[in-house]
N, C-alpha and C positions, 0 to 999 in steps of 0.2 A: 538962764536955767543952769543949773551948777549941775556937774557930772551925775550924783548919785539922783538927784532927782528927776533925769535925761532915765537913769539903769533902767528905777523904779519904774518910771509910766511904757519903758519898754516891758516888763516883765509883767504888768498887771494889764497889758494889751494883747490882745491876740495875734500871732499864734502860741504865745507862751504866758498866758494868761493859766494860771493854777500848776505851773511848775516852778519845782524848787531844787538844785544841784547842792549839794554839801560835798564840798572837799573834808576828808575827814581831819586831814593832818593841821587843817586852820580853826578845828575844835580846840575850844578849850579841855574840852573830855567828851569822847564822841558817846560814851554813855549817856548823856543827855540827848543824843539825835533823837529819841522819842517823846521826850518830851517837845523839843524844837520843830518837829513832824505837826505833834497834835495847835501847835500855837501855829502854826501855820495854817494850819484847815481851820483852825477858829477867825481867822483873816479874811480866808477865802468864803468860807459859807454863814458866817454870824452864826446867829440863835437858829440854826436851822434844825428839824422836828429830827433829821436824821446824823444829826451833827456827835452823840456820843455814842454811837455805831461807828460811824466813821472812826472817829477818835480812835476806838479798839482797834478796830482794824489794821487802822495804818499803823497805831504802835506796834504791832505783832506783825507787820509785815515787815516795819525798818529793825525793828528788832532783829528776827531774822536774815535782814541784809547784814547787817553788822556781824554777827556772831560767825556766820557761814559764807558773806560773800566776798573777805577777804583780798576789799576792795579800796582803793582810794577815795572813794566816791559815793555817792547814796543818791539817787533822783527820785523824786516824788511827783506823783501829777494825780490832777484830778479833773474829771469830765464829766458834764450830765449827757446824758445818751438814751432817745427814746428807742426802743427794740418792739414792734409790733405798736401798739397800745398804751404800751406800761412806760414812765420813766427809771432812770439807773444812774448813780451813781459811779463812774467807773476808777479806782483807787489805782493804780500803778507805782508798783517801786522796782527800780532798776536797779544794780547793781552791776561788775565789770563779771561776777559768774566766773571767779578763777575756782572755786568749788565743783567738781567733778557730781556731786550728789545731787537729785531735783529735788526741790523742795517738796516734800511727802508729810504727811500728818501722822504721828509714829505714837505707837502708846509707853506712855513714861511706866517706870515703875512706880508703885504706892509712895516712896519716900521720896523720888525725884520734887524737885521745886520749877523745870522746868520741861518743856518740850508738849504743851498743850496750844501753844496759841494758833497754830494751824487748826486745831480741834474747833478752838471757838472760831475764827475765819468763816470755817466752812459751816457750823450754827448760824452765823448771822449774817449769811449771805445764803443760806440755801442751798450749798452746794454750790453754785454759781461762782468761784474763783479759779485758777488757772495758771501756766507757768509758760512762757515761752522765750526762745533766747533766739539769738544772731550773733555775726562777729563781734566777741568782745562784750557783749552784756547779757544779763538774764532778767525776767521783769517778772513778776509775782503780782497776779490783777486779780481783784476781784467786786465783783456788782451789786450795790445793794439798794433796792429802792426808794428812791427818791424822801418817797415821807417818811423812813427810816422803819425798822423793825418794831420799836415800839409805838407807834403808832398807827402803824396798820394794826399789831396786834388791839387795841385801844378801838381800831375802828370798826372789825370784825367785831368785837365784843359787845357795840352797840349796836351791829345792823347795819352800818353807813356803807 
């Protein structure tokens, strides 16, 4: 078994099954980390019903890592998590949290082009995201269920 394929079946095994580290400085242009985010969750979950929820998600979360967390680094994870009854989705992005500010959903002005994706986060999770740190990083989570936003809505609609 040749090294990288040794990394591999470590990384898609558990305990670190659906994490992903990016050193920024071995991007080619860390502006693409969101795109490289969402091809990663397309790995991990396929054609899954809540798979372009995620996708937003995460983009506007590593987005925000990037812009504000003025970090080496960018960690991505992702968990299914039953809570009661219900299954979740749980999105985490880490960053090293050298930013003094928590991340807060602020209202842009009319001609701004950015400072909504916190806005949408907290739509498509319900409210259900959150921030928390310790030495040396800061993680931005948040929960979205399992069979994804549109299709619960879809399933309320018929009755199911």
């Amino acid at each position: 078994m040749t090294k990288e394929v040794a990394a591999m079946a470590v990384c898609l095994d558990p305990p670190y099954a659906r994490i992903k580290v990016w050193m920024l400085k071995e991007l080619e242009n860390a502006a693409r980390l969101p795109r490289l985010a969402r091809r990663e969750l397309r790995a991990w979950v396929g054609d899954h019903a809540a798979l372009a929820d995620l996708e937003l998600i995460t983009s506007e979360l590593v987005t925000n890592a990037l812009v504000h967390g003025g970090g080496a680094w960018v960690r991505l994870s992702l968990e299914a998590e039953e809570l009661g009854k219900r299954g979740y989705w749980r999105v985490t992005v880490v960053d090293p949290g050298r930013s003094a500010s928590v991340p807060m959903p602020r209202m842009p002005a009319p001609g701004e082009t950015s400072g909504r994706g916190l806005w949408l986060v907290d739509e498509l999770t319900d409210g259900c995201w959150g921030t928390g740190t310790r030495v040396g990083e800061r993680a931005v989570w948040a929960l979205l269920p399992l069979m994804g936003r549109s299709q619960k809505a879809a399933s309320a609609e018929s009755g199911d």
